[in-house]
N, C-alpha and C positions, 0 to 999 in steps of 0.2 A: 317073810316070817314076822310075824308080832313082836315087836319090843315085850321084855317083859318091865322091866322097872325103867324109870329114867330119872334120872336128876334133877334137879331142882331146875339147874341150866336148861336143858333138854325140855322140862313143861314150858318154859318160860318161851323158847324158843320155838317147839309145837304151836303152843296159843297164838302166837303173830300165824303161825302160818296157816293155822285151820279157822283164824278170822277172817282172813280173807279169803279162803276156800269158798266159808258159810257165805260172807256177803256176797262176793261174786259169781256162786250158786245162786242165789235168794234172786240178782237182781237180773239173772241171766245176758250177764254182761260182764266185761271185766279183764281183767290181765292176771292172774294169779300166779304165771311162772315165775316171776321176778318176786315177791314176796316171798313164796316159798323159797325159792335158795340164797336167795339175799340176806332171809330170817337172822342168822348167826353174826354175821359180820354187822347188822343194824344192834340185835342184841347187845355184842359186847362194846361197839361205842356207847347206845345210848347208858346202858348198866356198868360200864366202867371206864367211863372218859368226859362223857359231855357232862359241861354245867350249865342246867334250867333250872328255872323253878315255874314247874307246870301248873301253878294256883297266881301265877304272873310269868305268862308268856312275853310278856313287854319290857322284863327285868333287861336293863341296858345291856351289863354285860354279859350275859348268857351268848353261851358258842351257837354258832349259825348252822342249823342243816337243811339240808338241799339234797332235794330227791331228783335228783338232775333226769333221771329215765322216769317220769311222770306217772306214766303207764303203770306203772305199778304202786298205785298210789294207796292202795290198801295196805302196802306195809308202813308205811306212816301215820296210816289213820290207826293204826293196830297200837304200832307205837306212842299217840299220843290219847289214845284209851287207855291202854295197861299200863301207862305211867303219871295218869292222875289229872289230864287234863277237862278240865270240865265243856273244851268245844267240842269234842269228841267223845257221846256218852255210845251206849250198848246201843240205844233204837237209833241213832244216825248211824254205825255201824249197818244194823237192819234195812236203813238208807238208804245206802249205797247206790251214786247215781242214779236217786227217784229228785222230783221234781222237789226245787226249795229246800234241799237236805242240804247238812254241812259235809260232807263226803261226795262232793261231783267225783265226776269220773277223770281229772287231773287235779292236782293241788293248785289250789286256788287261793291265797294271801289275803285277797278282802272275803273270802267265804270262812276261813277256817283260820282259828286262833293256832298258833302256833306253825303255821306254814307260813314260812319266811317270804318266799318268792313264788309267781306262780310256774308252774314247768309243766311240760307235754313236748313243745314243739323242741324235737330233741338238741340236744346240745346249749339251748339256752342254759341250764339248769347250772352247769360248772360255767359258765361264762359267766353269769349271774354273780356266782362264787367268786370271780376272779374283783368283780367289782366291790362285794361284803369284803375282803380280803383287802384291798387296798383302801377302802374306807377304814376298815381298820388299822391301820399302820398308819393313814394321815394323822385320826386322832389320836393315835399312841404317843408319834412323835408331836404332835401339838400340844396335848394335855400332859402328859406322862411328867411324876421327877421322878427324881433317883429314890427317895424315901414313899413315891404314891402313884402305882402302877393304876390306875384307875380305869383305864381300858387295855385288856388283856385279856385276847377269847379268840376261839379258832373258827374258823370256817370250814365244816365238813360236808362231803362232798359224796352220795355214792351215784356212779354215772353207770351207763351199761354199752356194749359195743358200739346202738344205733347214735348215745352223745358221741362218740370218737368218728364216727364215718363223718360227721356235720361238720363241713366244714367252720362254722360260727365257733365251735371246739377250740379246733387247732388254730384259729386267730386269739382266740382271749388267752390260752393256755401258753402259746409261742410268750406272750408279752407279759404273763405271772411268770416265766422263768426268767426273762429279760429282768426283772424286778425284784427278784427275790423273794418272793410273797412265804415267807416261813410258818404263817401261820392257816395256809391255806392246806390239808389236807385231802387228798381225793380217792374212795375208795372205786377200783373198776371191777365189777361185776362181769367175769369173763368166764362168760356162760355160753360162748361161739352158737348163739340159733337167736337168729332176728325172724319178722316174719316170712321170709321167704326158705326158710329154713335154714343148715347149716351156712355162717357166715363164709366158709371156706368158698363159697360162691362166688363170692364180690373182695373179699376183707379178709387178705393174709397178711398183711405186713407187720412187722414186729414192733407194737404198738408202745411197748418197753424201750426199746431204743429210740422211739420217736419221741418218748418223753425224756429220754436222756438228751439228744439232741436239743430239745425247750432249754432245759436245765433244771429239769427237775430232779430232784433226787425220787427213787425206784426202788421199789421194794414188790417182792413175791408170794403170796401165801401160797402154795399149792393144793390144798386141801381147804377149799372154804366151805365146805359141806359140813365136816365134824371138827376140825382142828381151832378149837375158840381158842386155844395157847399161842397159838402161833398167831390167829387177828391181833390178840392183845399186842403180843411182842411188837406185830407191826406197826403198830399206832402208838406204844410206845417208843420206837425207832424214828418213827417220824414227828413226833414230838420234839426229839434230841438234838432234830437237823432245824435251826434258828435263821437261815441263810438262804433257805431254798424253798418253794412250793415242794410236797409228795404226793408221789401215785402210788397207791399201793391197788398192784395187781392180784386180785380176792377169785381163783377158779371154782366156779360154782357147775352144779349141776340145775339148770331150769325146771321149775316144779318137782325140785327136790321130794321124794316118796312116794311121787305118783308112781305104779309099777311097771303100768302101758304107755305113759303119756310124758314122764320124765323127760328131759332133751333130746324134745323134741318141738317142731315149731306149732305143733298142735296144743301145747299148753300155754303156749304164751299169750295168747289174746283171748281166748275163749274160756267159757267155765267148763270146767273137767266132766259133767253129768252125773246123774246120780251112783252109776255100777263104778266109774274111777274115785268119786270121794268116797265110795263105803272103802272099795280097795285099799285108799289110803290111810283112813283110818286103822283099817287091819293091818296097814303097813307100816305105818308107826304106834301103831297099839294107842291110839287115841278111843280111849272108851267115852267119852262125850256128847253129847247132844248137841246142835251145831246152836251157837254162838256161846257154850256154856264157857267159860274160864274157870280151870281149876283152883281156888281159893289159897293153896300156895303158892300159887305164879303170880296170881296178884296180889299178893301181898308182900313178897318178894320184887314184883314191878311198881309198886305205889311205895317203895323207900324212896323213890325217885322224890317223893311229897318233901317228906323233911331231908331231904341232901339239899332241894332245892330252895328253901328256905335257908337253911342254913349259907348256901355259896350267897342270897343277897341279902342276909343279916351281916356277913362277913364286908361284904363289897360296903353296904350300908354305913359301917362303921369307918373303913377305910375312908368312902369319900368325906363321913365328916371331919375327920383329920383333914382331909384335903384342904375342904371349906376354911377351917379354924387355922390353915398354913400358910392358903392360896387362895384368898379370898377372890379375889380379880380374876384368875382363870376359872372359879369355881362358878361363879355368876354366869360367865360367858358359856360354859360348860351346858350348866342349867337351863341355858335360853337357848342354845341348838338344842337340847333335847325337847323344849317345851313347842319346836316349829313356830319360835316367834321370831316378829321381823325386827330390829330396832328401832324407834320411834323416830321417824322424820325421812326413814329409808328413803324417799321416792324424792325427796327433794333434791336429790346430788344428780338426776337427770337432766340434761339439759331440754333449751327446746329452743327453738330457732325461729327468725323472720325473713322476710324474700333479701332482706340485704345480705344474709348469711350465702358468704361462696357455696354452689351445689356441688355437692361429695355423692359415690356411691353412698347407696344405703349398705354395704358391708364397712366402708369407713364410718357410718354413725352407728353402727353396732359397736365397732369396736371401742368409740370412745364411751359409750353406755356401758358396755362390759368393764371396762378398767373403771369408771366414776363409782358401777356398783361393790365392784372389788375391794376398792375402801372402803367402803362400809361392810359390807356384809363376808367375813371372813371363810364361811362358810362355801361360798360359789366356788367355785374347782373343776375345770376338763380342760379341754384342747381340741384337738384334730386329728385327722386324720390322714396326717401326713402334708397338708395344706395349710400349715399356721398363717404363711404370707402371704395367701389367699383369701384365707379367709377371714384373716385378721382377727385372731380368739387367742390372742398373748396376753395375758396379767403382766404391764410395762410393771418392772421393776421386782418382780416375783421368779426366783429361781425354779428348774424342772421336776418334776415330782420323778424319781428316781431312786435302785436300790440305795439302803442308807440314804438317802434324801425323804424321807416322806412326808416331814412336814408341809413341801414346799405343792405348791398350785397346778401349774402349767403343767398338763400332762400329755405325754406323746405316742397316741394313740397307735402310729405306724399308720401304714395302707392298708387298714383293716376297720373297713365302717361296718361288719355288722357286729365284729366283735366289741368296736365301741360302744355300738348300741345296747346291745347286752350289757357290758360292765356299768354303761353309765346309770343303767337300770336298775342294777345290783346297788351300786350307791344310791340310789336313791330309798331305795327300800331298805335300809340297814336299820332305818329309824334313830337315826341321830342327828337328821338335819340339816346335813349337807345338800348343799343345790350343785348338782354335776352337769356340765353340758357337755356337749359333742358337735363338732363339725363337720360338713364337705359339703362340695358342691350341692345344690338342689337333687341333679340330674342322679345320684348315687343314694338317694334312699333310696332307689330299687336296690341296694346290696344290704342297707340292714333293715326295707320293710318287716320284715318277721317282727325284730327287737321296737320299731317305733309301735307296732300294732300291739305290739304285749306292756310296752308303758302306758296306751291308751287302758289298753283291758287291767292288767294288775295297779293303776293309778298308783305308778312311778312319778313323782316332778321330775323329771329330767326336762332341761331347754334344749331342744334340736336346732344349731345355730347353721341354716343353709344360704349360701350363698351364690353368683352365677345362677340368677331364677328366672331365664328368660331365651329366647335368642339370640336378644343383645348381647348375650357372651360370645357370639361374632364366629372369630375366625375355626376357633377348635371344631365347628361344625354339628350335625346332626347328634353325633353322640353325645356330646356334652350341653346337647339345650334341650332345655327341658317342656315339653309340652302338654302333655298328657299327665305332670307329674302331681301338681296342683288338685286338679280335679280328682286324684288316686289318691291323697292324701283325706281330701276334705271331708273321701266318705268313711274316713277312721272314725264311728263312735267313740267320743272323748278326747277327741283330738281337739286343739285349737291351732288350725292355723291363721298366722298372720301376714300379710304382706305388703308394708310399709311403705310410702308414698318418698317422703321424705324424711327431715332428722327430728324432727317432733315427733309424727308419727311413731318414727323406730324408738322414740324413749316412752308412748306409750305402748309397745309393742313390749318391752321388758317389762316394765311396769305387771305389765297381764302377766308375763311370764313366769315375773319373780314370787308374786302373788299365788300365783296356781300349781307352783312347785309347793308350795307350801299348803297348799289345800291337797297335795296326792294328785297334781292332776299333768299330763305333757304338755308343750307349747312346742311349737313349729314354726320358725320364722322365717321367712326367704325375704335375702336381699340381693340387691342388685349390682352387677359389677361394674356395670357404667355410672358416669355422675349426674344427679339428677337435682332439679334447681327444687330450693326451699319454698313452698306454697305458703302466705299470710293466711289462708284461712284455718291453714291443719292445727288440730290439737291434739294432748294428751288426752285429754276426757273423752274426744269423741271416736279417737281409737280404741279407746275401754268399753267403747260400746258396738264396735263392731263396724258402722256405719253411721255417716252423719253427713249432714249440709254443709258442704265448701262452699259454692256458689247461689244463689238467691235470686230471685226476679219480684217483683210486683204481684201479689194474685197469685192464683192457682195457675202453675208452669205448664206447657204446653208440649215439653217434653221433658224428661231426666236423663241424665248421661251419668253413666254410673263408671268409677275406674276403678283400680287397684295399682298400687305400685308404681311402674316408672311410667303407665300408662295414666295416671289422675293427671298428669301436667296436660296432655293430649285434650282432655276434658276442661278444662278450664280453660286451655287459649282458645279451643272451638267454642264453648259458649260465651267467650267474650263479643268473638265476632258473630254468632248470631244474634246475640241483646244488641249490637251494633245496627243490626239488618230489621230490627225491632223485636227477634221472639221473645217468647217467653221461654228461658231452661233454667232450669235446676243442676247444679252437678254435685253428687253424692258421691265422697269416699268410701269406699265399703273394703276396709284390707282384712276382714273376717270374717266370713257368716256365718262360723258356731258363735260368735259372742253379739252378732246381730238377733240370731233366732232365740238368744237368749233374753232380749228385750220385750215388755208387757207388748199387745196390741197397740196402744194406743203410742207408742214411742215410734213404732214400726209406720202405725200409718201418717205419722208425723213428718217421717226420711223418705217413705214411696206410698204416696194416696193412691188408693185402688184407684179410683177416678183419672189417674193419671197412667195411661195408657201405651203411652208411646215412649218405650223406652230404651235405651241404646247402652249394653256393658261394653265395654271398652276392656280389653286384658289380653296379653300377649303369651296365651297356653288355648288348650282346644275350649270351645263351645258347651261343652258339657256341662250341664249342671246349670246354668246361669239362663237357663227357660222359665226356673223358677219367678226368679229377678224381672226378667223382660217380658213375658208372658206370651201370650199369643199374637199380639202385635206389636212384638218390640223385636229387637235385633239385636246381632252382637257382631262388635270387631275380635276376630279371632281369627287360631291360626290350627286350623281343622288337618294339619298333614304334618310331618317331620323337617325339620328347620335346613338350612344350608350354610355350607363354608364361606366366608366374605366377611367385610368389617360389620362390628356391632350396627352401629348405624344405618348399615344396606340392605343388612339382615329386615330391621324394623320399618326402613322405608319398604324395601321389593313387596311386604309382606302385607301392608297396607295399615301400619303402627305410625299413621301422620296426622297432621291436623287435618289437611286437605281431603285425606280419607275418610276422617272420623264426621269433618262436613257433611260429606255428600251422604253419607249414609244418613246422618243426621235431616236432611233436607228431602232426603227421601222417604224419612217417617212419615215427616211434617207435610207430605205432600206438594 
């Protein structure tokens, strides 16, 4: 039956839904179930809770949303159209998932003003959340007084049953209730049809008591279809709760108005066709032409213009109070938001000579992480259960913990992909902070998804891994990593690095610290054996990816190229072939995204085409490094899965020796 009148509410709430109808008609593509019954519950946050201001999406403290179910990404785009945002006009709407449009088909952060984070691969999106969320509480507690709350904003969240099956979910979520996270809010969209149809298939369990079990505080709307009284109530309930993360459980029906295609799993990925959206329009009495917005819903949606001015004319004034109270925090304030470094940052790194005792290179991270620590107050994570591993403790820095927030050291639990996600979410908060994350090497297979998504949404996060080889001995095949390196390396945007020594590892931060602060990840592995300090290695030549350790006379007759705890291998072998008379070259290379980022002429300065014979040297598989060696060069590698035995036997049995790297060497040279 036709509506006949509807509310003000009710156009306001139509138009989100019958823009994404039209786009996702238009583009014959798309998700429109989750928009359509999402509609009410996005309405009455963004129309009576959040503070933006859509003419400055950048405004600091503006509340954070996150469309954590991605897929349904046209109710965002809906929202930051009818609420005034100028990245979001009517023909990107028409867009929708065409080539070069600001409307891809997931929310994408460097595409689209006003999307916080980017989301799709589910579950990231509230994990994400969990990291905005304690980024804000660090700065609350760091900046805040009692007279000038200057960071004070929520993190809202609306997720849908396939976030909660992921498990990356219930890692980040488990550790917001551990924490307290009060100002983290999360609407769930409990709309029971994912694509394989009703969830009852896979996903009964009482998803309310498993958030009680976190510690969140819980709340129920039953009615999220028509009851906007009861959203409100519930967001304001979860407002009131200052102690806890909430879930607020939002029952919707999936493409709400469709008459045939409602909840069911037939609306949820696909556009409805032309005979269901006339139906629907008859079914909610939408007399419109498709992308038309009725001139009182937008104008009605576009107060959102001046509240938003208004909340950062308000803030504006506050922090010059600050400024004129708190000069010294206010400075410091202003230069985390401005992504500056302090002047002379990189000098607090050390760097080392062959008299220097050789340390794993997780021991010269560590003392790099603590030298940067002082200076840069900003840096902040932990581990993943492995601080004594992997050595990422801020000596002298208390645990970041509920009611503790101002403090550093954070304790990720045995949950790397969840850290990966939060540390993402920090980084993207846009206030400055540089977040790391630890484990072993061999365990970014648990949060590849999150390091692939800090490469793609250009997160700074530092991935600090450690145990990056065989040499990690005894624990055996599971915990050595071979195949792990070259899985990384093909992350577009990725930088990994893999440190030789404790120079190297201080230019390995260096790059790090640097390109957090450009938006960009860094990857470091080090090593859990000790490896002696090399005279040639430098900062600068680590900054470049690749460089000249060792030297002959003339044009070399071979190059030995290493990485890591394998450049030593490289250097005592070509001492003793300049011994025997050749000519070698040996080339550090602990990078090749910031080598291939060197001019031609730099490049053929480190490997002259001319020079043919060439030998990598690296203790993970062969892949990838054909590039390097070419057609008549070689590699020492380790082409199969590692074994149980000490570090040391691992590297000899496997052919990681001088004597090895010899013969293959002499077998180039003929």
């Amino acid at each position: 039956m036709a509506v006949a009148t509807q509310t003000l509410e009710e156009l306001c709430i139509n138009s989100i839904r019958f823009l994404a109808i039209d786009a996702v008609e238009k583009a014959k593509s798309g998700h429109p179930g989750l928009p359509m019954g999402a509609a009410p519950m996005a309405f009455v946050l963004w129309d009576k809770f959040m503070r933006f201001n859509p003419k400055n999406p950048k405004w600091f403290n503006r509340d954070r949303f996150i469309l954590s179910a991605g897929h349904g990404c046209m109710l965002q785009y809906a929202l930051l159209h009818l609420t005034g945002y100028d990245s979001v006009t009517l023909e990107d709407i028409k867009q929708f998932r065409q080539w070069d449009s600001k409307t891809p088909g997931h929310p994408e952060n460097f595409e689209t003003e006003g999307v916080e984070v980017t989301t799709g691969p589910l579950g990231q999106g509230i994990a994400n959340g969990v990291g905005l969320a304690m980024a804000e509480a660090h700065l609350a507690a760091k900046f805040n007084k009692p007279d000038a709350k200057i960071v004070d904003h929520y993190t809202y969240v609306i997720l849908g049953d396939g976030c909660n099956m992921e498990g990356v979910s219930g890692e980040a979520c488990s550790l917001a209730g551990h924490l307290g996270l009060g100002k983290l809010i999360a609407l769930y969209d409990d709309n029971h049809i994912s694509i394989d149809g009703s969830t009852d298939v896979a996903f009964t369990e009482d998803v309310s008591k498993r958030f009680e079990a976190y510690g969140w505080h819980v709340l129920h709307v039953e009615n999220g279809n028509t009851d906007l009284d009861a959203i409100a109530k519930a967001i304001e309930a979860a407002k009131a709760v200052t102690d806890k993360p909430t879930m607020i459980k939002v029952t919707t029906t999936i493409g709400y108005g469709a008459p045939n295609k409602q909840n069911t799993a037939g609306i949820h990925g696909a556009a409805l066709g032309t005979d269901e959206v006339a139906a629907t329009r008859s079914n909610l009495g939408w007399e419109h032409e498709p992308f038309v917005v009725p001139q009182d819903a937008l104008n009605h949606m576009h107060k959102a213009i001046e509240r938003g001015a208004g909340y950062e004319a308000e803030w504006n004034n506050l922090f010059d109070e600050y400024k004129a109270k708190y000069p010294q925090e206010a400075a410091e304030f202003d230069r985390y938001l401005s992504g500056k470094l302090p002047d002379g940052w990189d000098k607090v790194l050390p760097s080392y000579t062959a008299e220097d005792k050789g340390l794993p290179t997780r021991k010269h991270s560590e003392a790099c992480l603590n030298k940067l620590a002082a200076v840069l107050p900003e840096l902040m994570g932990g581990s993943a259960d492995l601080t004594h591993s992997n050595l990422t403790e801020i000596k002298g820095e208390s645990d970041f913990q509920k009611g503790q927030y101002q403090n550093r050291n954070i304790h990720f639990g045995v949950r790397e992909h969840g850290m990966g996600a939060i540390c993402n979410g920090m980084a993207l908060h846009g206030s400055g902070l540089i977040p790391y994350g630890a484990t072993f090497l061999i365990f970014t297979d648990y949060m590849r998804a999150a390091i692939r998504l800090s490469a793609l949404s250009q997160a700074g996060a530092i991935w600090v891994m450690t145990h990056d080889s065989i040499g990690q001995g005894e624990d055996g095949p599971t915990h050595q990593p071979v195949e792990t390196l070259s899985s990384l390396r093909a992350i577009p945007n990725l930088t990994v690095i893999r440190p030789a020594d404790g120079t190297e590892c201080s230019g390995a931060y260096k790059v790090a610290i640097t390109r957090a602060k450009e938006n960009a990840p860094t990857l470091l592995a080090f090593s859990r054996q000790a490896l002696p300090n090399l005279t040639p290695t430098s900062i600068e030549g680590t900054t470049r990816g690749a460089y000249t350790v060792v030297d002959c006379q003339g044009t070399p007759e071979l190059i030995l190229i290493g990485t890591g705890s394998e450049l030593n291998l490289c250097v005592t072998a070509a001492e003793k072939l300049a011994g025997e008379g050749k000519k070698v070259r040996v080339v550090s290379m602990p990078s090749w995204e910031l080598f291939e980022e060197q001019d031609a002429a730099y490049k053929e300065s480190v490997l002259p085409k001319a020079v043919t014979k060439r030998l990598s040297v690296e203790a993970a598989v062969s892949f990838g490094w054909h590039k390097y060696v070419g057609t008549e060069g070689d590699t020492v590698s380790i082409d199969r899965f590692g074994a149980s035995a000490p570090g040391g036997t691992c590297m000899e049995k496997f052919g990681f020796s001088v004597d090895n790297v010899l013969a293959k060497a002499k077998a180039l040279l003929g």
